[in-house]
C-alpha positions in Angstrom: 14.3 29.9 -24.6 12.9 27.5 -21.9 13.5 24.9 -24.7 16.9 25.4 -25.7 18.3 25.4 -22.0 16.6 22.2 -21.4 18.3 20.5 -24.8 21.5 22.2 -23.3 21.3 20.1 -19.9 19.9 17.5 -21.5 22.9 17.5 -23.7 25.7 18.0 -20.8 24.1 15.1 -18.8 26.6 13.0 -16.8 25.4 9.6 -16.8 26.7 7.3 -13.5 25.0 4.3 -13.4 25.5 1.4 -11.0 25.4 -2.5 -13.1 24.1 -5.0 -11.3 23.7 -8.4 -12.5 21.2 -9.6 -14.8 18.4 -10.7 -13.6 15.4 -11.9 -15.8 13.0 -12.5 -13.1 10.0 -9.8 -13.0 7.4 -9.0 -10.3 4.1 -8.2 -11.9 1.0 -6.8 -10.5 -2.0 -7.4 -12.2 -5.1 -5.0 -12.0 -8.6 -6.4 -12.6 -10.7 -3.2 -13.6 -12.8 -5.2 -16.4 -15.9 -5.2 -14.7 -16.0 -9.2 -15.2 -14.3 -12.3 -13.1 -11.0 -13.8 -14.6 -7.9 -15.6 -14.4 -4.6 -15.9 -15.8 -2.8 -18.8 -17.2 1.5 -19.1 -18.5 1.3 -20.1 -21.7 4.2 -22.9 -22.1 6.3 -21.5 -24.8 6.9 -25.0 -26.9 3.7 -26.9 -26.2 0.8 -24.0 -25.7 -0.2 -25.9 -22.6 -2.1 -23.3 -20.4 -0.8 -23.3 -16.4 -3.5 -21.6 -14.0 -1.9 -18.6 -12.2 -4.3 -17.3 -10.4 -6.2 -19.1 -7.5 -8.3 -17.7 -6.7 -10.4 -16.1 -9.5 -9.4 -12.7 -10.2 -12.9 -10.5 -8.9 -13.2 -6.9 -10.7 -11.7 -4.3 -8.7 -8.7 -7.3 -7.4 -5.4 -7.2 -7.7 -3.1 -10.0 -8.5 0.5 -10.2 -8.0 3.0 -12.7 -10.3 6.5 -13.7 -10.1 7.6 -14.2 -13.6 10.2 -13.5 -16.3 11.5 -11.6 -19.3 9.5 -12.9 -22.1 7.1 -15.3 -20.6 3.7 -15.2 -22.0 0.3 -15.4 -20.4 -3.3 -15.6 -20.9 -5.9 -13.4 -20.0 -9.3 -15.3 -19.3 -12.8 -14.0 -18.8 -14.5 -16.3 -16.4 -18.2 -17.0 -16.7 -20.6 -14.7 -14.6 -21.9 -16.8 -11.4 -25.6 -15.5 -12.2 -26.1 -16.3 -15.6 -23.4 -19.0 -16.3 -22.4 -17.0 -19.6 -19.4 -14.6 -21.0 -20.1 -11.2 -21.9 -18.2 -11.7 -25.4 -20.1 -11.9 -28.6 -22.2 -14.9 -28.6 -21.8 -15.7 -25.0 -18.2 -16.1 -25.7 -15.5 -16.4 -23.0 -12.7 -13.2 -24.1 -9.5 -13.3 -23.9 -5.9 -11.8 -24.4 -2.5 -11.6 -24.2 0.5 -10.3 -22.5 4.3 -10.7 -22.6 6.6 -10.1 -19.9 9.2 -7.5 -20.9 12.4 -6.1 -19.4 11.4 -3.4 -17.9 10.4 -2.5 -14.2 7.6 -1.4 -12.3 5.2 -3.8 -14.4 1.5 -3.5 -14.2 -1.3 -4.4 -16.0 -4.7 -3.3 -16.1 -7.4 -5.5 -17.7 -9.5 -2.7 -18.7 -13.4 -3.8 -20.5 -14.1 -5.9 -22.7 -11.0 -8.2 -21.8 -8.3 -6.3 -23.2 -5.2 -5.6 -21.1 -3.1 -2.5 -21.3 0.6 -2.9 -20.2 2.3 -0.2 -17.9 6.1 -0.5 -16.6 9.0 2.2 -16.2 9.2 2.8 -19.8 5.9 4.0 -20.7 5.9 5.8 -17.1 8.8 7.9 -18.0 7.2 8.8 -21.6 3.9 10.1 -19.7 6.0 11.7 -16.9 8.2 13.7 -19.8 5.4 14.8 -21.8 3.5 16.1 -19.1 7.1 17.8 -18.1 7.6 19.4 -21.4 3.8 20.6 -22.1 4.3 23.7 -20.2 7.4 24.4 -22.1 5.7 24.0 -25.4 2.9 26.7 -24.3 5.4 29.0 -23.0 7.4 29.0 -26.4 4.5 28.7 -28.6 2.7 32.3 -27.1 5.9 33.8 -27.6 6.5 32.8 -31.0 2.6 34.0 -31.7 4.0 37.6 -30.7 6.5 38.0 -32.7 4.6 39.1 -36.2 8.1 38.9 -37.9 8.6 35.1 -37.5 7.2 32.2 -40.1 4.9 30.6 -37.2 4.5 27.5 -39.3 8.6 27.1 -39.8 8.7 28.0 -36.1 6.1 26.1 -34.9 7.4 22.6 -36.9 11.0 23.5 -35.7 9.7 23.1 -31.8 7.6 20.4 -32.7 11.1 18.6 -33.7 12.8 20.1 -30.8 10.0 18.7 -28.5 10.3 15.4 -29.9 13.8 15.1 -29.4 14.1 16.8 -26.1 11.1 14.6 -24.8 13.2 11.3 -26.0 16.3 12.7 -23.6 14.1 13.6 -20.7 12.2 10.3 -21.1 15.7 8.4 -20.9 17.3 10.3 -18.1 13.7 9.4 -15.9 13.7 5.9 -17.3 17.7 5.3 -15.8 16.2 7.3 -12.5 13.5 5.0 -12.5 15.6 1.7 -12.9 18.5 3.2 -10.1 15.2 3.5 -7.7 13.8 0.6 -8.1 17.4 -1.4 -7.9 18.1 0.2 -4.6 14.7 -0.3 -3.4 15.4 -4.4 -3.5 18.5 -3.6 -2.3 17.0 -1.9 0.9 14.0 -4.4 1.0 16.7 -7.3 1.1 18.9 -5.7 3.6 15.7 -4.8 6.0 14.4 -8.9 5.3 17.8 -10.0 6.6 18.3 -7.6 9.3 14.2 -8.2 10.5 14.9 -11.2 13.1 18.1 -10.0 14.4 17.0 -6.7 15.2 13.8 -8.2 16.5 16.1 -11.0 18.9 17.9 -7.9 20.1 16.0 -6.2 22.8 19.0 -3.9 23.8 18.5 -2.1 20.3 17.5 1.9 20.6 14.0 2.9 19.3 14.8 5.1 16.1 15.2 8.5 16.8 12.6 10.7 15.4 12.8 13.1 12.2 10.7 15.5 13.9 9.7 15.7 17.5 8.3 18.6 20.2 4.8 18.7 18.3 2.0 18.6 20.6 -1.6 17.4 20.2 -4.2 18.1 22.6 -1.3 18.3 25.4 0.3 15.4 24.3 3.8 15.3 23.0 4.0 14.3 19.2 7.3 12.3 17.0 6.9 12.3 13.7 9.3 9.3 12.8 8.3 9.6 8.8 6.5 12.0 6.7 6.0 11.5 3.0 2.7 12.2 1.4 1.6 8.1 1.5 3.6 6.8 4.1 3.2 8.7 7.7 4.4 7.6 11.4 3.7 9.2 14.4 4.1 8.0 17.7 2.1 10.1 20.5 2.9 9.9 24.6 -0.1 9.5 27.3 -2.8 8.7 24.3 -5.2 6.5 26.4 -5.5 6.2 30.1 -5.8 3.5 32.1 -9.3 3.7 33.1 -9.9 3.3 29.2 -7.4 0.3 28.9 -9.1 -1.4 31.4 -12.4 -1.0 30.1 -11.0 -2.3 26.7 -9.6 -5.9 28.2 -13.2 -6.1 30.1 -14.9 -6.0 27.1 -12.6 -8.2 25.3 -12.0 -11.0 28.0 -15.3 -13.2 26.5 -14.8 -12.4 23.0 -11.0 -13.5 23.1 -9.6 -15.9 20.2 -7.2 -17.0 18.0 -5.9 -14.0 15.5 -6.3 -14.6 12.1 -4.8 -12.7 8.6 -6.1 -12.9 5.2 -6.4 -15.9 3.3 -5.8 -14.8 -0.5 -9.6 -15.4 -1.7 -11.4 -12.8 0.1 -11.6 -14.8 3.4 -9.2 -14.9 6.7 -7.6 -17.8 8.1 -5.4 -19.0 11.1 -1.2 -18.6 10.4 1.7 -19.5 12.4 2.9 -15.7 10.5 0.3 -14.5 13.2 0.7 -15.7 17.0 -2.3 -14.0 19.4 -5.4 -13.6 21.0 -8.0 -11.1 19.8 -11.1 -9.7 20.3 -13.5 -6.9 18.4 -14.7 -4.6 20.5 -18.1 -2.9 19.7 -18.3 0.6 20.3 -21.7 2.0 21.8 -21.6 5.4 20.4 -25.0 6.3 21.9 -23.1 5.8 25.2 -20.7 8.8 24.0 -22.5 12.0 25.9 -22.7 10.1 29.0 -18.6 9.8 29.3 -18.4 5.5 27.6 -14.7 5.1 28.0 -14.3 3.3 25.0 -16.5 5.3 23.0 -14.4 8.1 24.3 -11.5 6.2 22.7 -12.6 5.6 19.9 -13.7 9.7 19.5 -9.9 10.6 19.9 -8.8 8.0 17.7 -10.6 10.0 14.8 -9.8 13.0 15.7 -6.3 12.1 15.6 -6.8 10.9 12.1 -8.4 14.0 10.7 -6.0 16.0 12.7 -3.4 14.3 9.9 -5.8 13.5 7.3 -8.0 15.6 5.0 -10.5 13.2 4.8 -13.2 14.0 7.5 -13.8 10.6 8.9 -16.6 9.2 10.7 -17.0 6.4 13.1 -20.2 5.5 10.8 -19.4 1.8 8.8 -15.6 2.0 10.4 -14.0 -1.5 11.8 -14.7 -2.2 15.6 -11.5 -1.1 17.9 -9.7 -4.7 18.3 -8.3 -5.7 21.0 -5.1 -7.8 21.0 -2.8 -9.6 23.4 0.5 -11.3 23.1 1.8 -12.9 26.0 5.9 -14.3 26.9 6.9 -17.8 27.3 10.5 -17.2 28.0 13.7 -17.2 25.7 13.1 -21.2 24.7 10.0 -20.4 23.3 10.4 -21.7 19.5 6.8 -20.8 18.5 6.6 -17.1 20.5 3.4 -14.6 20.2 4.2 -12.3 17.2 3.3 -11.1 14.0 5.4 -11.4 10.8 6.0 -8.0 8.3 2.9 -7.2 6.8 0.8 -4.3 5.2 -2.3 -3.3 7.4 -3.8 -2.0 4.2 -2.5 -2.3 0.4 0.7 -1.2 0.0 1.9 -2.1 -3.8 1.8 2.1 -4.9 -1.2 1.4 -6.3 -4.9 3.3 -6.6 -7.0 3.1 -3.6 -10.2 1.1 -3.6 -12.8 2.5 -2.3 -13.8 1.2 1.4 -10.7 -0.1 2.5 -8.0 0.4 5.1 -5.7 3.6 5.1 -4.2 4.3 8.0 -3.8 2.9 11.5 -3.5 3.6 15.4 -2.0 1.2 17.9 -2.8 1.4 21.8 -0.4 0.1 24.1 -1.5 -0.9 27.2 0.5 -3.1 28.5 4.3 -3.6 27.5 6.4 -6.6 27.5 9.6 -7.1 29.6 11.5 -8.5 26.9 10.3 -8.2 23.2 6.8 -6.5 21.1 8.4 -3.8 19.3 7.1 -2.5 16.8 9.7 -2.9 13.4 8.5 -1.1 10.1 11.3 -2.7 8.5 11.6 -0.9 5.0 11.6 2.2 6.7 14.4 1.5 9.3 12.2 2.6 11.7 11.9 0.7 15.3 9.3 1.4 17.7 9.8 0.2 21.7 6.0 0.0 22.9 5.5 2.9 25.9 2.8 2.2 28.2 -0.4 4.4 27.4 1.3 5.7 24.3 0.6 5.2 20.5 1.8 4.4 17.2 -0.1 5.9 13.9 0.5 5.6 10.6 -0.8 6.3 7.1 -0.4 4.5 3.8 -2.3 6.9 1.3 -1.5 9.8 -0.5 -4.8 11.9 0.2 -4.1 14.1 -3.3 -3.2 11.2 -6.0 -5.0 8.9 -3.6 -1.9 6.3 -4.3 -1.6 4.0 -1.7 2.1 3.6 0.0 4.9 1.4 -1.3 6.1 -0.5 1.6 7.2 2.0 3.7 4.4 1.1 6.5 5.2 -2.6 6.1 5.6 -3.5 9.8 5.8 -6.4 12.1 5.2 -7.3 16.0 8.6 -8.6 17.3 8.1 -11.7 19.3 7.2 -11.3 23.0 9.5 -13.0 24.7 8.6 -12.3 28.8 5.9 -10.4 30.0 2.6 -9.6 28.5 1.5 -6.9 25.4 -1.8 -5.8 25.4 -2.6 -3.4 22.4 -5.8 -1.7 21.3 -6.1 -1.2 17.3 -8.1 0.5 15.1 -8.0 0.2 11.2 -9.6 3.2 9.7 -11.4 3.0 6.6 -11.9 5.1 3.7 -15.4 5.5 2.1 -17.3 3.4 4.7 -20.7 4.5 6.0 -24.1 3.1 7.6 -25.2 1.7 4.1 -21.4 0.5 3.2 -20.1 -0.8 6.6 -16.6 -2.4 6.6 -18.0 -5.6 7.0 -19.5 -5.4 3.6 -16.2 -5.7 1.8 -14.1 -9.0 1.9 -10.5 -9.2 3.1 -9.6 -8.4 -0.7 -11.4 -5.0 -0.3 -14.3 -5.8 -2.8 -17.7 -5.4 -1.5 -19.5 -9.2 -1.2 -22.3 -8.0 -3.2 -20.2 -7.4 -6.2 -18.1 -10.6 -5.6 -21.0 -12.4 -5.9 -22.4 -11.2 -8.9 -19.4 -11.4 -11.0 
């Protein structure tokens, strides 16, 4: 019966779709789960020439994004190991394959072992998503046809096979269509929020966003829940730090202060105008905890903040130092001011996470800005004002399909424009420990050991 009604909506479906204009252009994201080092090259459709893509090489466990279009063709390349000089092919030979770009959204594509490269996009999404919707269905209907002693089980069992097939097809479409209206009112939103980022940034009169959910408290402290969706949480908490701890954080940091730097691409960091301040890493002395450290008493609440929202049970053991950071207000002329443009703390494409890197976040304020330094998490609408003593978390994993977010946490530091901020952060790892510290992975979250012998 369970069938039947569901061929029956299926079949009164109202279909409103909203056309936009065609665009062939296609954002890929390529997966490098081969186990060996490769890159990718566009193959020029009238003279074959190969065009390098990817610089740098693609590592194992890397992932690649590509702005392309609707039937451009490239080549997947397996690159030499660094060890051995040699390809893992037969022979010693250097594997390769191929991929088109189609029309469909949501590309990605995984270059599994052995150099071969399996294709996933909305399409084949929907299919899995429909089977796995109707499987339960097929049970159900199947046990009760098995009761009834009367019925042909063969003639009833090919007649739901049919009916499967052709129900699956309808619920496949209708998640397809959801699937495309998502994803064409996510660019929408992301374009909006890219246009909207340095006006609502240059306009300090504008009201923090109001929370979804607010009166929680925390260990006496008041708790806004500003987004809550299983891989994209913000919280902001009142009175987190003190100042006795503040000030014990910008001691420790005064010597170690320097230019801030972001990632560079290959594995590496670099300096970038995206990124205007001084920071220092600040080494916590947990042996100093029982006898009242006030940054290692920090750095305790910090984690038990985390696992007080996450089910993960971290430890300080392998994590990041706490990093302090400073921005400081040159006036309204300034044309270069201390900021730092939208980014993702940790990776944010909706992918798997990886093992040992970043997944969710707590900023300190200490001290606020006159003008400017809020905090803008732009593809969420959500705009923070920086509170003395107070501080922001959020998350960027889902801890049951261990997805990572999709934007949502992408944030950025609005310029300071008079006055000083002085934050205390602390990027929280997953899967880090005394014999896997943090600093054992690169800045493209794959461990330097493995990097190197690829």
């Amino acid at each position: 019966m369970t069938v039947f009604l569901l061929l029956l909506l299926l079949l009164g479906l109202t279909r409103t779709t909203t056309h936009a204009a065609v665009d062939s252009s296609r954002s890929i994201q390529i997966m490098n789960e081969s186990g060996r080092r490769t890159e990718v090259h566009w193959v020029h459709p009238q003279t074959g020439e190969m065009v390098l893509q990817s610089t740098p090489d693609i590592l194992h466990g890397a992932s690649f994004a590509l702005n392309s279009y609707v039937g451009h063709t490239f080549e997947v390349r397996e690159l030499p190991a660094k060890k051995t000089g040699f390809c893992a092919g037969e022979d010693e030979t250097c594997r390769v394959d191929h991929f088109t770009v189609n029309s469909n959204v949501d590309q990605v594509l995984f270059i599994r072992e052995g150099i071969t490269v399996e294709h996933s996009d909305s399409k084949t999404i929907a299919l899995k998503s429909a089977s796995k919707l109707l499987d339960d269905c097929k049970s159900i209907a199947k046990r009760q046809l098995s009761k009834n002693e009367n019925a042909d089980v063969d003639a009833a069992a090919s007649i739901l096979e049919e009916l499967t097939v052709c129900v699956q097809k309808g619920i496949a479409k209708e998640i397809e269509m959801a699937n495309d209206e998502i994803t064409f009112q996510a660019e929408i939103r992301k374009k909006m929020a890219d246009s909207w980022e340095n006006y609502t940034c240059a306009d300090d009169a504008v009201n923090a966003t109001e929370p979804k959910k607010e009166g929680a408290n925390w260990r006496g402290r008041k708790v806004s829940v500003m987004i809550d969706r299983p891989a994209s949480k913000i919280h902001t908490i009142q009175n987190f730090l003190s100042p006795d701890e503040c000030r014990a954080v910008e001691e420790a940091a005064a010597p170690l202060l320097h230019d801030a730097t972001v990632a560079d691409g290959s594995g590496g960091s670099k300096l970038s105008e995206s990124r205007k301040a001084q920071q220092a890493g600040i080494k916590v002395h947990w042996e100093k905890e029982e006898e009242g450290d006030l940054i290692a008493r920090l750095s305790r609440r910090v984690y038990d903040y985390v696992n007080h929202v996450l089910p993960f049970d971290i430890r300080e053991n392998g994590q990041e130092d706490l990093m302090s950071i400073q921005y400081f207000g040159r006036g309204p002329d300034d044309e270069t001011p201390d900021r730092y443009m939208p980014h993702c703390d940790g990776d944010c494409t909706g992918l798997d996470f990886k093992p040992g890197n970043r997944m969710a976040t707590i900023v300190m304020y200490c001290d606020v800005p006159e003008v400017g330094g809020a905090t803008r998490f732009r593809n969420s609408n959500i705009h923070i004002r920086p509170k003395k003593y107070a501080a922001t978390f959020f998350s960027y994993i889902d801890p049951v399909s261990m997805k990572m977010d999709n934007q949502f946490t992408e944030h950025s530091g609005c310029p300071v424009v008079e006055g000083e901020k002085k934050i205390v952060t602390q990027w929280v790892r997953l899967g880090v420990d005394d014999r896997n510290p943090w600093n054992s992975f690169n800045t493209l979250g794959i461990k330097y050991s493995d990097a190197a012998n690829q």
